[in-house]
N, C-alpha and C positions, 0 to 999 in steps of 0.2 A: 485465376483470381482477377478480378476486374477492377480497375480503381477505384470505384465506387464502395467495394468492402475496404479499401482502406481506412475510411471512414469510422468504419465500424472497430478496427481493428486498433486504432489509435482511442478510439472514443473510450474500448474498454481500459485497454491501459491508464488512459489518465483518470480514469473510474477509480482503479485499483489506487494508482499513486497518490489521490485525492485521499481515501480511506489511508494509505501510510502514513500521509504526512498531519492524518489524526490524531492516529493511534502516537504516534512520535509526542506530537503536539499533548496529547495528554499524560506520556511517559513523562515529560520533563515538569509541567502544572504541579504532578504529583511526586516529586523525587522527596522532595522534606518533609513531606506529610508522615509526623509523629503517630502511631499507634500505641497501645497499651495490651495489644495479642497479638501473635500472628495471626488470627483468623480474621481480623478487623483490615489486617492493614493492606495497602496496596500493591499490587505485583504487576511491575511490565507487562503490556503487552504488546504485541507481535500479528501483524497479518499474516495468515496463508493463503499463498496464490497457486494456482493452476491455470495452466494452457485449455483452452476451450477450443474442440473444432472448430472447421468453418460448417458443418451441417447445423449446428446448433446455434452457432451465430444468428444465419439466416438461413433456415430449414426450405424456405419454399425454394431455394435455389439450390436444387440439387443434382445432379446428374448430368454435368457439365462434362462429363466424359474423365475428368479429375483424378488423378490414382490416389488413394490413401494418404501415399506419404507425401505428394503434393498438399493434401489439405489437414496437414499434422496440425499446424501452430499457428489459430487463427484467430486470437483473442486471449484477453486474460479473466479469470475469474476470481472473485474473492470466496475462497470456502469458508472462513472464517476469521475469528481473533483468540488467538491462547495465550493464556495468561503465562509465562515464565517460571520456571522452578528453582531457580538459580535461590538459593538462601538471601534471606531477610537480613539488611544489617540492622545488630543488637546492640545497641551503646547504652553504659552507667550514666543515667543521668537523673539521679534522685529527688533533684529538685523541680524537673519536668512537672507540667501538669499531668501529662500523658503516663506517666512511668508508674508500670505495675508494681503490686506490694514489695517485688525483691531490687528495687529502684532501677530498673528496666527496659527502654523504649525501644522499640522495633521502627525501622526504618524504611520503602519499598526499598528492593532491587535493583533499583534505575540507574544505569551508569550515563551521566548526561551527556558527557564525550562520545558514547556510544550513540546515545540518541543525536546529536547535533551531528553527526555523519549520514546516519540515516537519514535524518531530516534533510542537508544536502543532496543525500543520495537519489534521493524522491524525487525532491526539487526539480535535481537537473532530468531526469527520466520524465516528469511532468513534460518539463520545456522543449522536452525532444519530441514529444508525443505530439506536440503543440506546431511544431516544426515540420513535422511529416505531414500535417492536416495541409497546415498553410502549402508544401510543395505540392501536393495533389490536388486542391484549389487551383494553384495557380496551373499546374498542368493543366486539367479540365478547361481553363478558360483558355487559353493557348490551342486546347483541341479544337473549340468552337469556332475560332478566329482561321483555322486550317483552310477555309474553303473561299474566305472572303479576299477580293482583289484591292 
C-alpha cells in the first residue's frame, strides 16, 4: 500500500462517519415526533458499513504483487440505512391532537442516550480519520524535503 491510498482510505471513512453522524442527527430531530399509526410514525435509523478492497478502491492499480490478505481492508462503504424494529413507544394520551380513536399515540424508537453516543462515537472516528490525512500530508511533505541540503 502506498501512502497515497491512504488518502483514499481515510476519505472513505470519514464519508461513511459523515452519513452516521446524519443518520444520528436525524434520529434525535425525530425522537418526539407524535403519530396517530404505526405506519406513519418514525423508526430509527442505523447505517451499514462494509470493508471495501483495495482493487475496488482503485482498480487501475492492481497487481502490485499484494497477496489477498495484505489487501483485505481498504476502505469503507456504505450499503445502506435500515430502519430499526425495535417496538414503537405507545403512550395514553387522549387529549393529543395526534391520538387515535382509542386515545393512543405512537412514539419513534429513538433512545437519544443512544444516539448522543453514537453521535460521539462518529464524531471522534471523523476526527481520527482527519488525523491520519493530516500525518500522511505532513509525512509526504517531509519525503519531498528528504533530498534538499
Amino acid at each position: 500500500m502506498s501512502l497515497g491510498n491512504i488518502f483514499d482510505i481515510a476519505g472513505s471513512g470519514m464519508t461513511a462517519q459523515s452519513l452516521r453522524l446524519n443518520t444520528t442527527a436525524s434520529n434525535i430531530a425525530n425522537a418526539e415526533t407524535a403519530s396517530s399509526s404505526t405506519d406513519s410514525t418514525y423508526r430509527a435509523r442505523k447505517p451499514v458499513f462494509s470493508a471495501i478492497q483495495q482493487s475496488m478502491l482503485n482498480p487501475d492499480q492492481q497487481g502490485f504483487g499484494m497477496q489477498d490478505s495484505e489487501n483485505a481492508g481498504a476502505g469503507v462503504r456504505v450499503d445502506g440505512i435500515v430502519e430499526s424494529d425495535a417496538e414503537l413507544q405507545m403512550r395514553y394520551e387522549p387529549s393529543h391532537p395526534a391520538a387515535n380513536e382509542d386515545g393512543y399515540v405512537f412514539y419513534p424508537n429513538v433512545n437519544v442516550v443512544e444516539e448522543m453516543a453514537d453521535m460521539m462515537s462518529s464524531s471522534r472516528s471523523f476526527q481520527m480519520n482527519v488525523d491520519i490525512m493530516n500525518t500522511a500530508k505532513s509525512m509526504m511533505q517531509r519525503i519531498l524535503t528528504l533530498g534538499q541540503k
